[in-house]
C-alpha positions as a Markdown table, in Angstrom:
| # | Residue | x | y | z |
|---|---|---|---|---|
| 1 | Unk | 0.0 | 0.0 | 0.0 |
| 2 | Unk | 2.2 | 3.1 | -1.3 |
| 3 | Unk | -0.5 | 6.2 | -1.3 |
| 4 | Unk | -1.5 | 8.4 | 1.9 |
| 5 | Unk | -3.3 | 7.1 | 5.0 |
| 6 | Unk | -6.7 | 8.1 | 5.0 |
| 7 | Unk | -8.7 | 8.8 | 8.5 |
| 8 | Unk | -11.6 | 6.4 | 7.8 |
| 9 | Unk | -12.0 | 4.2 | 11.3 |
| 10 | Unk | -12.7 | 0.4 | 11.3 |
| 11 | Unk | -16.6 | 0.6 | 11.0 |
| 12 | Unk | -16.7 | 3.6 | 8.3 |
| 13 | Unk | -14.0 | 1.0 | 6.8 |
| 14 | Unk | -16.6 | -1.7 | 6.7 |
| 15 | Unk | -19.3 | 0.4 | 5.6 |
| 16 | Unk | -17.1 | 2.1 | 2.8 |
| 17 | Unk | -16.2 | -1.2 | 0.8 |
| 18 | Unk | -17.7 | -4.2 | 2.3 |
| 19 | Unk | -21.2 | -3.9 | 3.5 |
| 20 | Unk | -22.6 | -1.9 | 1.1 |
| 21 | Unk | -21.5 | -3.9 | -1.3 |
| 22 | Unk | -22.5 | -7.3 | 0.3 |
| 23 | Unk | -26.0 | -6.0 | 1.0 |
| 24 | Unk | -26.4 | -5.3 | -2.7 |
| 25 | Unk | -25.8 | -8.8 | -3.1 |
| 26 | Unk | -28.3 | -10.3 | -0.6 |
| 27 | Unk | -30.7 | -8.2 | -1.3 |
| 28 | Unk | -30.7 | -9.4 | -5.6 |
| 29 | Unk | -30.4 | -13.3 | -4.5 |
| 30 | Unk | -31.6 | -13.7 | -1.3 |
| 31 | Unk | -30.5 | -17.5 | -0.3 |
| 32 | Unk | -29.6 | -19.5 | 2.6 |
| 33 | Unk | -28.1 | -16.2 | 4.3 |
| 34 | Unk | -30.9 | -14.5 | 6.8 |
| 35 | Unk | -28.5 | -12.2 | 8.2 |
| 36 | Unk | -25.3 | -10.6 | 7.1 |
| 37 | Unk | -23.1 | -8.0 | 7.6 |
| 38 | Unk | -24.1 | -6.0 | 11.0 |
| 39 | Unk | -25.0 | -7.7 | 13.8 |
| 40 | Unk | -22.8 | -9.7 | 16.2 |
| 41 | Unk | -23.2 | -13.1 | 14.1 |
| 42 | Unk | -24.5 | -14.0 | 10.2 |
| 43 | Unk | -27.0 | -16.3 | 10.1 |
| 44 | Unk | -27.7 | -19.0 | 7.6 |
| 45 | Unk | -30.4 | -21.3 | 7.1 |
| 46 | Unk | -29.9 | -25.0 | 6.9 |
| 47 | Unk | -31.6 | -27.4 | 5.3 |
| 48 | Unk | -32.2 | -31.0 | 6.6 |
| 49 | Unk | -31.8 | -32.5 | 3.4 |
| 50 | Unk | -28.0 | -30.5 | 2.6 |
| 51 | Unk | -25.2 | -30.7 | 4.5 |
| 52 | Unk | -22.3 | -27.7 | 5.3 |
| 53 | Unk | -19.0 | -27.3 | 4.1 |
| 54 | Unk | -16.7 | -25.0 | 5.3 |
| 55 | Unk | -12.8 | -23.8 | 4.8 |
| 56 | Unk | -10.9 | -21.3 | 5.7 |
| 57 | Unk | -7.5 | -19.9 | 4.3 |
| 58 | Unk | -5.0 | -17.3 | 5.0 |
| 59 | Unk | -2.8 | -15.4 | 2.5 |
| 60 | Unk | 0.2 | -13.5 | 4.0 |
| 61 | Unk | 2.2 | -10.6 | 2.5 |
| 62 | Unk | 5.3 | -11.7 | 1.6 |
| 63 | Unk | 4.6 | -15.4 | 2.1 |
| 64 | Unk | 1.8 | -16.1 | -0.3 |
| 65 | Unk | 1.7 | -12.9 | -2.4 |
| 66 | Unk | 4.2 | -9.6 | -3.1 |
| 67 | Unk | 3.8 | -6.7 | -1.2 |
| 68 | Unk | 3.2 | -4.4 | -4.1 |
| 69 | Unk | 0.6 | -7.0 | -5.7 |
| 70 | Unk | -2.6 | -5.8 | -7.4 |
| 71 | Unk | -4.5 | -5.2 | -4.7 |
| 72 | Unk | -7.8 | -5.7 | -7.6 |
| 73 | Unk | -6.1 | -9.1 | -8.3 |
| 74 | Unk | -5.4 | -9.9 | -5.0 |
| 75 | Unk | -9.6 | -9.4 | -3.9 |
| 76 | Unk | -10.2 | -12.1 | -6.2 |
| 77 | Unk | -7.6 | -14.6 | -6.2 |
| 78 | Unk | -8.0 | -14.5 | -2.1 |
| 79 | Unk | -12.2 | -15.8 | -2.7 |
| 80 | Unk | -11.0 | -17.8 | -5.1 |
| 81 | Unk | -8.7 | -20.2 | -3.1 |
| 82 | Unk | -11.5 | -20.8 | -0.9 |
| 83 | Unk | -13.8 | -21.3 | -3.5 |
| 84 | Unk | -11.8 | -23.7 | -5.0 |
| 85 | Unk | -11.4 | -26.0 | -1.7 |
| 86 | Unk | -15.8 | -26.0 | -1.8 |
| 87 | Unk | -15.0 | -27.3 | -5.7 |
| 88 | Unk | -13.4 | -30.2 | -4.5 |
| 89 | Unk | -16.2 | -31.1 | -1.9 |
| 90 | Unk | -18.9 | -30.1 | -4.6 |
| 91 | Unk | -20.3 | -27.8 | -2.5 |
| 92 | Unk | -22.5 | -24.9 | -3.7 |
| 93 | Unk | -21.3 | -21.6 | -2.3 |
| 94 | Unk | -23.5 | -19.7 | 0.0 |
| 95 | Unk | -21.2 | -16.7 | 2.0 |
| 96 | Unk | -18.2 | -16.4 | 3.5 |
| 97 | Unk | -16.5 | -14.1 | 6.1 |
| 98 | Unk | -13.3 | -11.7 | 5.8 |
| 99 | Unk | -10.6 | -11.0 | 8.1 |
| 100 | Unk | -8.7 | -8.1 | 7.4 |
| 101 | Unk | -5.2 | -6.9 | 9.1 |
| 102 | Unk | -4.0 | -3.7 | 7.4 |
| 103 | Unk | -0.9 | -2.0 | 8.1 |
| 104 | Unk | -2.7 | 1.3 | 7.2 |
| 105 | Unk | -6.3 | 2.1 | 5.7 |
| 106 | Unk | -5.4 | 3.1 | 2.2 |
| 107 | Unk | -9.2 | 3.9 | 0.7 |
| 108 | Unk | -7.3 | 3.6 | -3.1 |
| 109 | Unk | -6.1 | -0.3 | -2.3 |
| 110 | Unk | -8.9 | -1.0 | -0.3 |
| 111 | Unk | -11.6 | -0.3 | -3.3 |
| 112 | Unk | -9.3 | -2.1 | -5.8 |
| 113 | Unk | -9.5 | -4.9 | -3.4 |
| 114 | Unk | -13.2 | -5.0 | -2.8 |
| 115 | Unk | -13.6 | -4.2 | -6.6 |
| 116 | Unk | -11.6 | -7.9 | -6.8 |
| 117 | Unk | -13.0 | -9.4 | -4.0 |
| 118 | Unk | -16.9 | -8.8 | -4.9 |
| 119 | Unk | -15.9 | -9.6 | -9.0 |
| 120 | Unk | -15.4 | -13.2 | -8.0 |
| 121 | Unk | -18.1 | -13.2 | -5.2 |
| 122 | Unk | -21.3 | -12.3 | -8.2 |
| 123 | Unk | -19.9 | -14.3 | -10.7 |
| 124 | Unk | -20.4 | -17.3 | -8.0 |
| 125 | Unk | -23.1 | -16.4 | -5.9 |
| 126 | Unk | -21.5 | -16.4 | -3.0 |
| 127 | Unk | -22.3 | -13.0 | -0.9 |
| 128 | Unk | -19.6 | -11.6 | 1.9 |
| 129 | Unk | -21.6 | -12.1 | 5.0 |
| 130 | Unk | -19.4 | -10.8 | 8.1 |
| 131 | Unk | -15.6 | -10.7 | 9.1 |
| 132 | Unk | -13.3 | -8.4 | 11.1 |
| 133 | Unk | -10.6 | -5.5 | 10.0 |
| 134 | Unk | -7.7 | -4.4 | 12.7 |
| 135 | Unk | -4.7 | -2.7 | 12.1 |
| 136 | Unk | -1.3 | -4.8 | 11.7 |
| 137 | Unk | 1.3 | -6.9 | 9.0 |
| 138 | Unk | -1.3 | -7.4 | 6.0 |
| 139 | Unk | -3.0 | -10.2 | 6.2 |
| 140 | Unk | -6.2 | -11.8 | 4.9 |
| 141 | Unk | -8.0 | -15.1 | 5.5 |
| 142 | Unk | -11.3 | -15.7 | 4.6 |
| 143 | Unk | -14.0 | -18.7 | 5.9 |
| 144 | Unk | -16.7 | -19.8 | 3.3 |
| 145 | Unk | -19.3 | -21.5 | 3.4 |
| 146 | Unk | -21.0 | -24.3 | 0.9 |
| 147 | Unk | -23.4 | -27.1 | 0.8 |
| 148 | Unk | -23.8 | -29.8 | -0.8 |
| 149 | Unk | -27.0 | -32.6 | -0.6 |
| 150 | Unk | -26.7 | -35.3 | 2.5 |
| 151 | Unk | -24.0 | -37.8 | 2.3 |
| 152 | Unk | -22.7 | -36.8 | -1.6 |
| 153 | Unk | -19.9 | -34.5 | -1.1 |
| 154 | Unk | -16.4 | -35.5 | -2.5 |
| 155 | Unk | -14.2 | -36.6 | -0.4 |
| 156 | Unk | -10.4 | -37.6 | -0.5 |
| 157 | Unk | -10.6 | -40.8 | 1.3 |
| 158 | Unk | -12.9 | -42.5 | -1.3 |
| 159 | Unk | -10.5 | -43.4 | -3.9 |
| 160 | Unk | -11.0 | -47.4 | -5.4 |
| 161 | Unk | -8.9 | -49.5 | -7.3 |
| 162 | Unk | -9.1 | -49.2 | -10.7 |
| 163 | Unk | -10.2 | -45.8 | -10.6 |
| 164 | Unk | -9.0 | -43.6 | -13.1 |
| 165 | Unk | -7.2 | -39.9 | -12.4 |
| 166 | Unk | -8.4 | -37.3 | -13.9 |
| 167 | Unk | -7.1 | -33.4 | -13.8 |
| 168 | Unk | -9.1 | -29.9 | -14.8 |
| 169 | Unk | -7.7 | -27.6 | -17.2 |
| 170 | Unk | -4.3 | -27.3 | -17.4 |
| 171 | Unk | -1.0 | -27.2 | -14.5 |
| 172 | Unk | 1.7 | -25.4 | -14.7 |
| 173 | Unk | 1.5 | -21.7 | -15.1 |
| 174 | Unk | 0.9 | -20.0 | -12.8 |
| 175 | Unk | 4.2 | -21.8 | -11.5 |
| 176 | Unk | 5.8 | -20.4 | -14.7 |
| 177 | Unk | 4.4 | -17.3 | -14.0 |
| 178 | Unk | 6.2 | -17.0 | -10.9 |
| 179 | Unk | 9.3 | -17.9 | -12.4 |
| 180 | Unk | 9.1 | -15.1 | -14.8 |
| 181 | Unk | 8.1 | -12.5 | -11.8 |
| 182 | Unk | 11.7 | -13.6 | -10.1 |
| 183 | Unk | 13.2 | -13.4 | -13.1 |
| 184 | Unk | 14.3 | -17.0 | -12.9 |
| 185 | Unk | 12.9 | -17.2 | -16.3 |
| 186 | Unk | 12.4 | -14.7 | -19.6 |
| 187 | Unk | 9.1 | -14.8 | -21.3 |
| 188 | Unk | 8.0 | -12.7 | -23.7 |
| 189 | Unk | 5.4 | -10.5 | -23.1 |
| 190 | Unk | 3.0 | -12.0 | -25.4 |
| 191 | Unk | 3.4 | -15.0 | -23.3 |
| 192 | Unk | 3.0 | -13.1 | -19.9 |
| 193 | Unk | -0.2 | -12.0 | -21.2 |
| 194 | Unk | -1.5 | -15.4 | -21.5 |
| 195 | Unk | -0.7 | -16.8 | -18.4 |
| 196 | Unk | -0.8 | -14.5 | -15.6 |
| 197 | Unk | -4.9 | -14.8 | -14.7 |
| 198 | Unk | -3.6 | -18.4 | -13.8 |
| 199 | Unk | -1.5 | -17.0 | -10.9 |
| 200 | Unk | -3.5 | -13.7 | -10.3 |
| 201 | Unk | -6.7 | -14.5 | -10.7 |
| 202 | Unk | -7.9 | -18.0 | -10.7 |
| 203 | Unk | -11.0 | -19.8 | -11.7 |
| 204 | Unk | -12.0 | -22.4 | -9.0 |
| 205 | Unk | -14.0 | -25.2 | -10.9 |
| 206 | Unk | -16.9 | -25.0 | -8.5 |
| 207 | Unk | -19.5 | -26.1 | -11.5 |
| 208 | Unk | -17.2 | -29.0 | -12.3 |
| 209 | Unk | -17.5 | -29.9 | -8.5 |
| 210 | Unk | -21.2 | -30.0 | -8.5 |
| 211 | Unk | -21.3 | -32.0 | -11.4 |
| 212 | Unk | -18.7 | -34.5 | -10.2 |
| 213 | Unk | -21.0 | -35.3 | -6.9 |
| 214 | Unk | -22.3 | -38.6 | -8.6 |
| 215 | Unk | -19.2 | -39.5 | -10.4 |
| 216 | Unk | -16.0 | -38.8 | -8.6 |
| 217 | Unk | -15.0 | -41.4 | -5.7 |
| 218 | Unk | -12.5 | -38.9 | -4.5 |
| 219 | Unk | -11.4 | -35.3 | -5.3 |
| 220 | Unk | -8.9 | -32.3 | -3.9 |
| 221 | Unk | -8.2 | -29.2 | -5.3 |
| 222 | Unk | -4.1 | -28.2 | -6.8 |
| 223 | Unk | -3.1 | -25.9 | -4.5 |
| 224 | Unk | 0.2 | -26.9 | -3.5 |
| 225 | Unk | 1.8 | -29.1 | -6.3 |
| 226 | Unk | -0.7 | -32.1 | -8.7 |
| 227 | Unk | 1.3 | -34.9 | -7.1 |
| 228 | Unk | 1.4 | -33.4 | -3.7 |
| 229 | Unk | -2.3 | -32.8 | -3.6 |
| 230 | Unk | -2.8 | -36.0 | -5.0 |
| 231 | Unk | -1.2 | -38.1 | -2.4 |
| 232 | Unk | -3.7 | -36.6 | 0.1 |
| 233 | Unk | -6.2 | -38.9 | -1.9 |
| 234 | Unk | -4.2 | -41.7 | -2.0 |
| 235 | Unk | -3.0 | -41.6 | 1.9 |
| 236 | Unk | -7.0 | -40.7 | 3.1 |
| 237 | Unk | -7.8 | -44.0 | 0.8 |
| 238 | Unk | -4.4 | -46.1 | 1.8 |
| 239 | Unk | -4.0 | -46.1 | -2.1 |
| 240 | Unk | -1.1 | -46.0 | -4.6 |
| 241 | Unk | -1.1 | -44.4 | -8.2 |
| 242 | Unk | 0.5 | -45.2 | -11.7 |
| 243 | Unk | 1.1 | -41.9 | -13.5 |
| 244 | Unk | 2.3 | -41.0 | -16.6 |
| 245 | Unk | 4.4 | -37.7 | -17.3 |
| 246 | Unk | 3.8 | -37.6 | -20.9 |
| 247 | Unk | -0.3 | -37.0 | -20.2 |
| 248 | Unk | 0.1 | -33.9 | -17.5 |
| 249 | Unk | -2.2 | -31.1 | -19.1 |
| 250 | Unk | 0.4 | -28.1 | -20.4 |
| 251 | Unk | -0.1 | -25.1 | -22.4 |
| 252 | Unk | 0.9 | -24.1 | -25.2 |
| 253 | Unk | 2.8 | -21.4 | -23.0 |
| 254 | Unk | 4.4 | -23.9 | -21.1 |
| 255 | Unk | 5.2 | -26.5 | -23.9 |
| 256 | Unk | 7.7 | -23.7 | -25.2 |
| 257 | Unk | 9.9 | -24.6 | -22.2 |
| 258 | Unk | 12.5 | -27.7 | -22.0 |
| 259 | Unk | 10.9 | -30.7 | -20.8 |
| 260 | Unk | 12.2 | -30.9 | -17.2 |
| 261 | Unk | 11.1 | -27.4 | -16.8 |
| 262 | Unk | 7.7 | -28.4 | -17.9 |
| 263 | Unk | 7.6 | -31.5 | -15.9 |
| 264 | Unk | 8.5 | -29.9 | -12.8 |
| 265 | Unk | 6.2 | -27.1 | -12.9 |
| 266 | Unk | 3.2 | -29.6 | -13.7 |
| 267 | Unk | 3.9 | -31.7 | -11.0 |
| 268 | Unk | 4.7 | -29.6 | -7.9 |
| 269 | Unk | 4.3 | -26.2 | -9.1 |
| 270 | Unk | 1.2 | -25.3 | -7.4 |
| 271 | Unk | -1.5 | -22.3 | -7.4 |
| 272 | Unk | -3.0 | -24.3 | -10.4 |
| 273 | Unk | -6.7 | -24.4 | -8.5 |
| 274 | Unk | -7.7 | -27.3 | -11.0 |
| 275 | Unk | -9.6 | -30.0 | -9.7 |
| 276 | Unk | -7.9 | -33.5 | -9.3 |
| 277 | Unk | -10.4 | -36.6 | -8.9 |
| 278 | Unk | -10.6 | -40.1 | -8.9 |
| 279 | Unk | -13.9 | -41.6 | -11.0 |
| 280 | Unk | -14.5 | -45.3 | -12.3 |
| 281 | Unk | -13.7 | -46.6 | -15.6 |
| 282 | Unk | -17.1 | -46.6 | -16.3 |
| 283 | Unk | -17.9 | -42.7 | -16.5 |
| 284 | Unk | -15.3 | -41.9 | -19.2 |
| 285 | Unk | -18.1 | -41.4 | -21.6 |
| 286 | Unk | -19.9 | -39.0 | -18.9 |
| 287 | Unk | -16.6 | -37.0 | -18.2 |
| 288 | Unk | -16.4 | -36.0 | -22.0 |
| 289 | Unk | -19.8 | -35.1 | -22.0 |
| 290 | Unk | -19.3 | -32.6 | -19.2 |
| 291 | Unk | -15.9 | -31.4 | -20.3 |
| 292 | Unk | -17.7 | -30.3 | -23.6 |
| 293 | Unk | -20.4 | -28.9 | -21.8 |
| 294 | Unk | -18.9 | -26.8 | -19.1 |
| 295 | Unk | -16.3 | -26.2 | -22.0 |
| 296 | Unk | -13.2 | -27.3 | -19.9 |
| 297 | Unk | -10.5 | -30.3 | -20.8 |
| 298 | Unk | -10.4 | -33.0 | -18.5 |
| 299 | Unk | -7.4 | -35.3 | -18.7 |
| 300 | Unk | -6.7 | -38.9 | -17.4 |
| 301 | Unk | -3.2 | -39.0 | -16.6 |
| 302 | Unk | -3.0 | -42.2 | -14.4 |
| 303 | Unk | -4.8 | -45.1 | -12.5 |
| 304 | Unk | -5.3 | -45.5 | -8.9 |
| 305 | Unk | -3.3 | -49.2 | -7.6 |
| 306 | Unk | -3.6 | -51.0 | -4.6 |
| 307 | Unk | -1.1 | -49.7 | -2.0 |
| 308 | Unk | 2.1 | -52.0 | -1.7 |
| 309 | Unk | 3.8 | -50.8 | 1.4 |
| 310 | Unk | 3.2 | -49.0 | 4.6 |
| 311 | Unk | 2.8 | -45.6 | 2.9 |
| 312 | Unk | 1.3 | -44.4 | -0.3 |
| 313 | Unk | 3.3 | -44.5 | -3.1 |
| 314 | Unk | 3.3 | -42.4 | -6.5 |
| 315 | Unk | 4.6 | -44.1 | -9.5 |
| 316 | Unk | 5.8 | -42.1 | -12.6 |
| 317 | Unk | 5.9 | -43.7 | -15.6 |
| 318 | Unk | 7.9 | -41.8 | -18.5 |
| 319 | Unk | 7.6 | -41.1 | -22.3 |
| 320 | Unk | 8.8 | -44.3 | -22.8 |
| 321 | Unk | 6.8 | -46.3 | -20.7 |
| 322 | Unk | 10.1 | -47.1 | -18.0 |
| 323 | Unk | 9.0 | -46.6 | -13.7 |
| 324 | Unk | 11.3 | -43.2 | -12.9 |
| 325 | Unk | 13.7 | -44.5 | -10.2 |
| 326 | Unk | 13.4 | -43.1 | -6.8 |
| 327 | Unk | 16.0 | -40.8 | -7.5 |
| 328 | Unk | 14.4 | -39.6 | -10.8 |
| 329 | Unk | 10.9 | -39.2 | -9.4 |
| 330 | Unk | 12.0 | -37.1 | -5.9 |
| 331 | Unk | 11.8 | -34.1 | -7.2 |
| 332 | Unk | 8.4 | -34.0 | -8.9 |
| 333 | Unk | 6.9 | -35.1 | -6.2 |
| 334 | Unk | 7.4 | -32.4 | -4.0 |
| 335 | Unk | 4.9 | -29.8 | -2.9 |
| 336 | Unk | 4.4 | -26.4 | -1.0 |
| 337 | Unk | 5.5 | -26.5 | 2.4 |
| 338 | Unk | 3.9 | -23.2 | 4.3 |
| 339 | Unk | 6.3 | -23.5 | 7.2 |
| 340 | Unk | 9.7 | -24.8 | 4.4 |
């Protein structure tokens, strides 16, 4: 936040660039929220037939995002991580809350933010319904709220034998993204173009979600690397996996790079928010017919295997059909680490 400090105090704060907004939005689609943004507690009806889902994540300056980061970007990709954990249970959003440390109250940030913020909140339904500001190291974290119907949502422990893997979209760039931003990397800026929504401004696959809720056996969203995420599915379902590198969903931007760079970045780069799920053999025909029609690829890259030892193993299989060694297959399968 580089421009002057304003006066504005924490409830003329709230007032200015949250609740306004958020009231707009209940009052056009009223839903499952009663109450909002104004009394001590939100209030949300439940249904006896729908069960909740709920998740709650923090992004830290310096740690998950720069400090001088679009603060318009930054409104949406922080609903957007959230939205994309109630993707992976298939829940329908419904609300979520917003706390807000800021190191001063800078009225210029704060309505690119909410501009952000509420862009991704309309576009899914899914009204800002309470929260708390305070002054300090700028910080956000945000609790939303989903349902889905009794005893369907997604889970990662339901994973079967047989099952076939399946990933959203594509993984990769918003790792290369990164790479460009630390100059570790040179793209064009063409190239830059193409692939910085991936890292700036995500699309969780919450429609996907919903329509995996009969279909899927287990799911989890790429936050912090495809074959880190995945092994959460195979260790909640005591499950191995046969994966092959040459069927990782890349773009076009990221096939221009050499082939470790591509691998690496599809397999633990993270910030992807694509869905990876588990489904039976039998719903291939089903999964085409809703990648057409949500207009999204979705791409078997592996097979779920009974698990052979004590813990859950990931085995990568290369262009030429050989098992990568140990050695070979270490560092793909690394992930994020919040505390490395």
């Amino acid at each position: 936040m580089q421009s002057k400090t304003s006066s504005l105090g924490e409830f003329a704060l709230i007032q200015r660039f949250f609740k306004t907004q958020s009231d707009r939005m209940l009052a056009s689609s009223p839903g499952s929220v009663q109450l909002g943004i104004g009394d001590d507690c939100a209030m949300i009806t439940s249904d006896p037939q729908e069960e909740m889902a709920i998740t709650s994540d923090m992004l830290v300056s310096g740690r998950h995002f720069f400090e001088d980061a679009n603060p318009e970007w930054l409104g949406w990709k922080a609903l957007a991580v959230n939205l994309s954990d109630l993707a992976a249970m298939g829940a329908k959003p419904l609300g979520f809350t917003l706390a807000l440390a800021l190191p001063e109250v800078n009225p210029a940030h704060l309505e690119a933010f909410s501009k952000g913020l509420f862009a991704i909140a309309s576009r899914y339904s899914c009204p800002l319904i309470g929260g708390d500001t305070t002054a300090g190291p700028f910080n956000i974290c945000i609790t939303a709220f989903g349902s889905t119907p009794k005893d369907k949502a997604i889970r990662r422990s339901g994973a079967l034998n047989g099952d076939d893997i399946w990933v959203s979209g594509t993984v990769g760039d918003a790792r290369l993204m990164l790479a460009a931003l630390r100059h570790e990397i040179h793209l064009p800026r063409d190239d830059l173009t193409l692939i910085e929504a991936r890292m700036h401004q995500p699309s969780p696959r919450v429609e996907l979600g919903i329509a995996l809720r009969e279909i899927a056996h287990s799911a989890v969203d790429i936050s912090d690397g495809l074959f880190g995420d995945l092994r959460h599915i195979l260790q909640q379902s005591n499950k191995d996996a046969e994966v092959f590198l040459d069927r990782l969903p890349k773009s076009a931007t990221l096939l221009k790079q050499s082939a470790d760079i591509q691998n690496q970045y599809a397999a633990s780069g993270g910030d992807d928010y694509e869905l990876c799920f588990t489904a039976p053999v039998s719903k291939r025909e089903v999964l085409k017919k809703i990648s057409a029609n949500l207009h999204l690829p979705l791409t078997n890259i592996g097979s779920v295997k009974p698990m052979q030892h004590d813990a859950s193993e990931i085995h990568l299989i290369n262009h030429q059909g050989a098992k990568l060694s140990p050695e070979e297959a270490s560092p793909l399968l690394q992930s994020f680490d919040h505390f490395a």
